[in-house]
N, C-alpha and C positions, 0 to 999 in steps of 0.2 A: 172480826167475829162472825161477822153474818157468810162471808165466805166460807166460815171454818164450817159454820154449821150445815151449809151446804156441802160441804166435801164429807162429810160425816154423816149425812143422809143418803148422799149419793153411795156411799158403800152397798146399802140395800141390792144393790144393782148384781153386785159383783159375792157375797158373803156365800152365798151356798147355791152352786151348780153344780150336780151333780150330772155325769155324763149316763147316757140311756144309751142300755143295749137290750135289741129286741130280737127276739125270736120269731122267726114266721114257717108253719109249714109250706111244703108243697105247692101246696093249693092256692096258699096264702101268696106265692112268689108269681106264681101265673098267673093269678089274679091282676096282680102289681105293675107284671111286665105288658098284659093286652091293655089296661087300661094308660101303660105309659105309652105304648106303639101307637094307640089310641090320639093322646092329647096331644103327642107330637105329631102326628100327622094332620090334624087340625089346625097345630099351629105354623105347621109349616117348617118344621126344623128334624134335621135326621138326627134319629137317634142314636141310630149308630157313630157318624162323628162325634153328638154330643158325646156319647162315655168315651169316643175316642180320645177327645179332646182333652177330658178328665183323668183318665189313665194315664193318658201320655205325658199329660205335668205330673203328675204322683211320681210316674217311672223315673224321668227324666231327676227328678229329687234324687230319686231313692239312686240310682244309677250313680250321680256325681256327690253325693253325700260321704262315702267315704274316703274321698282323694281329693277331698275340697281342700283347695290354698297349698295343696303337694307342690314342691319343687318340679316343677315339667320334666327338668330332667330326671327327675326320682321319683315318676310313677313305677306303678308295678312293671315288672319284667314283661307280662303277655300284653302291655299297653302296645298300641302302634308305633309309638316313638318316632313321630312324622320329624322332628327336629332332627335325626342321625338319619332320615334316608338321604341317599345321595341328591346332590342339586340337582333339580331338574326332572326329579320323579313325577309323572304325571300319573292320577287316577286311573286306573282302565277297571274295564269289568272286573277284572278276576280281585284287583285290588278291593274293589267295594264288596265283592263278593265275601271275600276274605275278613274285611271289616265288620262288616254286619253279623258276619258266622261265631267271629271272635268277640263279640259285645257280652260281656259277662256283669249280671249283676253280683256284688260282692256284699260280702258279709264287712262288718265294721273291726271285727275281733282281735285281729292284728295290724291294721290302717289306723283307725282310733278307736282305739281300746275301751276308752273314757267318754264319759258322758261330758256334754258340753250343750251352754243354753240356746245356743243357736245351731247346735250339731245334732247328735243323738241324743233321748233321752231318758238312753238304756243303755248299761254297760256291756260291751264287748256285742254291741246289736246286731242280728241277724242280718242276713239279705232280705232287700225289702223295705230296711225302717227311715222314715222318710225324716224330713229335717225342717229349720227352721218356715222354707220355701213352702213347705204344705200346712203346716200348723197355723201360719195363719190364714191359709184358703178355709180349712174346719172354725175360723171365728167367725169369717162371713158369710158362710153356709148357715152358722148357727143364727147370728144374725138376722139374718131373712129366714127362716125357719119360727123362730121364735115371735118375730113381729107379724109375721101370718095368723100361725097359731092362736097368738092370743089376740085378732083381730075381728077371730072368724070370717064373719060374710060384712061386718065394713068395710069400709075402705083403709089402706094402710099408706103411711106415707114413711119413708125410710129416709134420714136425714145420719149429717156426720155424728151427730150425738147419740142417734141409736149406735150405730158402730162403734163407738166411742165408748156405749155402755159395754160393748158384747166383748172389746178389750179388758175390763176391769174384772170380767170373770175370771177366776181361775181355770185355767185348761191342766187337766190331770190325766196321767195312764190312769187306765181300766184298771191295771193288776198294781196296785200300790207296795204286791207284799215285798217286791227284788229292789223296787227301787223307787226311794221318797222322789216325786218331782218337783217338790214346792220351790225351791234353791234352783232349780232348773226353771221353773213357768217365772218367780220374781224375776232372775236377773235376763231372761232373753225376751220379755216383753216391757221391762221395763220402762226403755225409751218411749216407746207406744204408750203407755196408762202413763208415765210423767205428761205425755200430750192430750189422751182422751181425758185425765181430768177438768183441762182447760172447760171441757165444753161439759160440765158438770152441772152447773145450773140450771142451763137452756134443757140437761136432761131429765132432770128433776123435776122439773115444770110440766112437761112433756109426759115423762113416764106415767101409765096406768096401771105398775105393776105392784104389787104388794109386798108389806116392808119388811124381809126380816131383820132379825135385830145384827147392827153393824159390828163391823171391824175393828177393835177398839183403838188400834193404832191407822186407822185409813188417814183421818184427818191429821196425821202426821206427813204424809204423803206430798210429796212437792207435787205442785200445776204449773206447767211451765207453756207459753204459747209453741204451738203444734210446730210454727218457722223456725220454732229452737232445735227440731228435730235433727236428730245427724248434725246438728251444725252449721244445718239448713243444707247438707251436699243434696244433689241433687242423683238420687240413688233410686234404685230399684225394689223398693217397701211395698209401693203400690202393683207392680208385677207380679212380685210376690204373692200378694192377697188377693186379689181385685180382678182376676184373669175369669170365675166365675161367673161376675157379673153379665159376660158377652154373651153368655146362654139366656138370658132374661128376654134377648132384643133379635132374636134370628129374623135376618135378611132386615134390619133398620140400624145401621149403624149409627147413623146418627144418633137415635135416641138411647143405643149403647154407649158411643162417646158420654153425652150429656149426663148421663145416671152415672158414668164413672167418676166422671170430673167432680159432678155433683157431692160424692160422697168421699172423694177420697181427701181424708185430712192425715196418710200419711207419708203423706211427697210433701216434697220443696221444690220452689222455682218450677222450671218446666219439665220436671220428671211426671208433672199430672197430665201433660200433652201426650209426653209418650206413655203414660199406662193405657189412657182411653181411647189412644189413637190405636194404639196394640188391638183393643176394645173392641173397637171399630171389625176389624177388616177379622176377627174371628168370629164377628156376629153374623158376618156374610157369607163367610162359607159354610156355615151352621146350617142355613136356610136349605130347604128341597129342592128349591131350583137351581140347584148347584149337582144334584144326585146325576145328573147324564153329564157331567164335564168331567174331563180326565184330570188325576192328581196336577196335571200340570200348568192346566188352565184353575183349577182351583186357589194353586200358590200364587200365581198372577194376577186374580180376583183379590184374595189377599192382600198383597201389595200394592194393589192400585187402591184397593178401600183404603188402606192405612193414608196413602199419599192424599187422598182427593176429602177425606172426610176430617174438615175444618170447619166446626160452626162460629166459633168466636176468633177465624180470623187472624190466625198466628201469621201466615203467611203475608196479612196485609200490612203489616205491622213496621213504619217507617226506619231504616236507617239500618236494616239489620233482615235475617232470615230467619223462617221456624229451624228451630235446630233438630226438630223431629225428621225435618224433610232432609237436610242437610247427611245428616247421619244415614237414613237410608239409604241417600243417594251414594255416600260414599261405600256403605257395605255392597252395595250392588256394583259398583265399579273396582272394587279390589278384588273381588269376585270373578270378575268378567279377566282382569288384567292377570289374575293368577292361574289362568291357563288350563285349571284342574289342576294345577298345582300347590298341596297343601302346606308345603312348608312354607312357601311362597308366602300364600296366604296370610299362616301366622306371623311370618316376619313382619308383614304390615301393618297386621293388628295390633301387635304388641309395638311397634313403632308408630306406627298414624294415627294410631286411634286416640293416645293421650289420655289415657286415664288417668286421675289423684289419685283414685281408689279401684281395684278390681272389679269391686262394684256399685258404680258409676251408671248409671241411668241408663245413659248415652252406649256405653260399655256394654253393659249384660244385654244388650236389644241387639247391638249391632256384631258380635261377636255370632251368635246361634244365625243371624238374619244372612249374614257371609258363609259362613257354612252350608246353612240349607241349599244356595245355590250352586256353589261351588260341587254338590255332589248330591243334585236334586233329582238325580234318577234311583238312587236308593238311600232312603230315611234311616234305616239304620246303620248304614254307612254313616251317614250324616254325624247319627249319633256319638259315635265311637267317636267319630275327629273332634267332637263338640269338647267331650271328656277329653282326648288328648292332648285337648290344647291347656288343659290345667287353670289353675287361678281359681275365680270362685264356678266350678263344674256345677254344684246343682245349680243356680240361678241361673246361669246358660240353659243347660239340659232339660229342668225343667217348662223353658220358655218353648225353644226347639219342639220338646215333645209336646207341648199344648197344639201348637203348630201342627206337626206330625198330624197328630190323631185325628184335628178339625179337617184336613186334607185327606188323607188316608181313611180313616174311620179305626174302630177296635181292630178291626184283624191284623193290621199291620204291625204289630208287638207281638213276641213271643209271646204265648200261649204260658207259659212258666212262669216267667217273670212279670206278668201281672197278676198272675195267683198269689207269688213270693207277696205282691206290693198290695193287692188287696186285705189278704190274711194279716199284714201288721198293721195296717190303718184298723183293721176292724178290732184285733188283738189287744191294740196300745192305745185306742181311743176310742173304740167303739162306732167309727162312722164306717158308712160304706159306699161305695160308687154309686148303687141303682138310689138309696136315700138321697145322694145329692142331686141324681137327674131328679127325681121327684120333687124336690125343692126346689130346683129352679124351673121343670116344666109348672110344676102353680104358681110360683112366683110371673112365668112369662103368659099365662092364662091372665092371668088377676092383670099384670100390664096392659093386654089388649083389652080387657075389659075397660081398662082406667079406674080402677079399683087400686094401683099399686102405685105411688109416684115417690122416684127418687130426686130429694131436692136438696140441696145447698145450704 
């Protein structure tokens, strides 16, 4: 009983959020932008990778969103269809040239038609409309947005049961009138609030937010422990969401790993290694002292952060290896072996890599992390082969292009197609890119302060 009561309190949390769309003039936009050029060069992080960094996972969604889990063999006709070129085809310029030029974002309308809780969640949706892989980057935007806010100038401390609460909200389209999402937000966040209920009490306790009146059927709701999640696979939930966070920590990877680990209750097993170690090595090329190195010393900065930044010690760990390390090591040596050769490539992946499931922890990191190198002289090269290797596209794509952007910075993305991917985010939810730098450059202010602490 006394739990019930609490699961029936805890609705307060989740009962009515409504999502906020603002309007700013002119003025008001330039205003926004010196004082973000401002805090970020304070903080010591470019700004321009940061929105790079953010665009490039939205794109990367939106880009593999509607050919996700396609038959490789039965992607669209203008795909590359690296599987039919002859054996032995190596990359040259003209190839990546070609790749990059032919990179289309596509509309959903005839790919998938239908709305779906982890796909779209608009029928027949535009180009642009991004999918499960962003939806829940906008909870943990909101998340730290909202525990700021109503912090003011205390100190704030962000724990798994804030996140946990920022789960239990309903996330809704702006424009309700084409298409109800409620059928769409229950059943593709489901498995997630069957786990942030677990941590329902300690939020309860905790929260200083005001009540309204509850859900009448919340405390029918199952809590199931967070390890029950997936089945406990050890999947890419936390990549998904969690990629944010590394903008908090520019140039301290460390204390990026730590706030990822910290907070993520939604991995299993050592899929929280590879979220925060991910973490890690985009918090460092975030950093200004990285502004005079070439894209190529950046991705290699990258990569060594991922490798070398272990605080608790996976590596030391008797009788066995970090399988974070393992797995990179391998993407980086199929890479090397496949010559520039991308079928090559894919036949590896799809045979050495040993996934259960498409996406598999292990799987969605080392898939985009093999690529990037294999064809690390042009990113949207990259991209294209990310997508044409098929299975789950946005998880890949999305990672890839987080990647991308923190190296390259915004310019490196058509000009188009992040207008196409801005316009829906702000259309269908109401967020938008410069809000989320703004959220997390205060958020990464309030950390150096020690005013912000992510804890466990």
């Amino acid at each position: 009983m006394k739990r019930r009561r609490i699961l029936s309190s805890f609705a307060v949390l989740w009962a009515a959020s409504a999502v906020k769309v603002s309007a700013q003039t002119t003025a008001d936009q330039s205003k926004t932008t010196d004082t973000a050029e401002a805090l970020a060069h304070r903080l010591g992080i470019s700004l321009d990778r940061l929105r790079g960094f953010l665009i490039g996972s939205l794109l990367g969604d939106a880009l593999g969103g509607p050919i996700e889990f396609s038959d490789p063999d039965r992607l669209p006709d203008d795909m590359p269809h690296v599987r039919q070129w002859k054996a032995g085809t190596k990359l040259t310029a003209t190839h990546c040239e070609t790749l990059a030029r032919t990179l289309r974002l596509r509309g959903y309308e005839t790919l998938r038609p239908e709305t779906a809780p982890f796909g779209p969640w608009r029928k027949r949706a535009p180009a642009g409309t991004i999918t499960d892989d962003s939806r829940h980057k906008i909870i943990l935007l909101r998340a730290i947005n909202r525990a700021i806010d109503h912090a003011g100038q205390a100190p704030v401390t962000i724990d798994r049961s804030r996140l946990a609460a920022e789960y239990l909200r309903p996330l809704r389209h702006v424009d309700e009138s084409a298409e109800s999402t409620a059928a769409l937000d229950r059943d593709g966040f489901k498995p997630y609030r069957d786990a942030a209920r677990w941590w329902a009490a300690k939020s309860i306790q905790s929260s200083p937010e005001p009540t309204p009146e509850p859900t009448p059927d919340f405390a029918s709701e199952p809590a199931y422990p967070p390890e029950r999640l997936w089945a406990g696979v050890a999947n890419c939930s936390g990549q998904m969401a969690l990629l944010p966070l590394a903008a908090v920590f520019p140039g301290k990877p460390v204390a990026a790993y730590e706030a990822t680990y910290a907070i993520d209750f939604l991995d299993s097993d050592h899929a929280v290694d590879y979220c925060a170690a991910i973490n890690a090595g985009i918090a460092e090329v975030l950093s200004d002292r990285h502004n005079d190195s070439d894209p190529d010393a950046r991705m290699q900065a990258l990569i060594q952060t991922m490798i070398q930044t272990d605080p608790y010690h996976y590596a030391d760990i008797p009788f066995t290896e970090r399988p974070f390390a393992q797995w990179l090591g391998r993407g980086r040596q199929w890479a090397e072996l496949a010559d520039r050769d991308p079928r090559q490539l894919f036949e590896k992946l799809e045979r050495e890599g040993k996934p259960h499931f498409w996406w598999d922890a292990h799987f969605t990191f080392v898939v985009p992390l093999a690529i990037m190198h294999l064809c690390r002289d042009d990113p949207m090269a990259a991209m294209n082969l990310c997508l044409d290797f098929g299975h789950d596209t946005d998880s890949y794509a999305q990672l890839l292009g987080a990647w991308i952007g923190a190296i390259h910075g915004r310019e490196v993305f058509p000009t188009s197609m992040v207008r196409h991917v801005e316009r829906r985010l702000e259309v269908d939810f109401g967020e938008s890119v410069d809000d989320w730098c703004r959220t997390l450059l205060n958020a990464a202010h309030r950390a150096e302060q020690q005013q912000l602490r992510f804890v466990r």
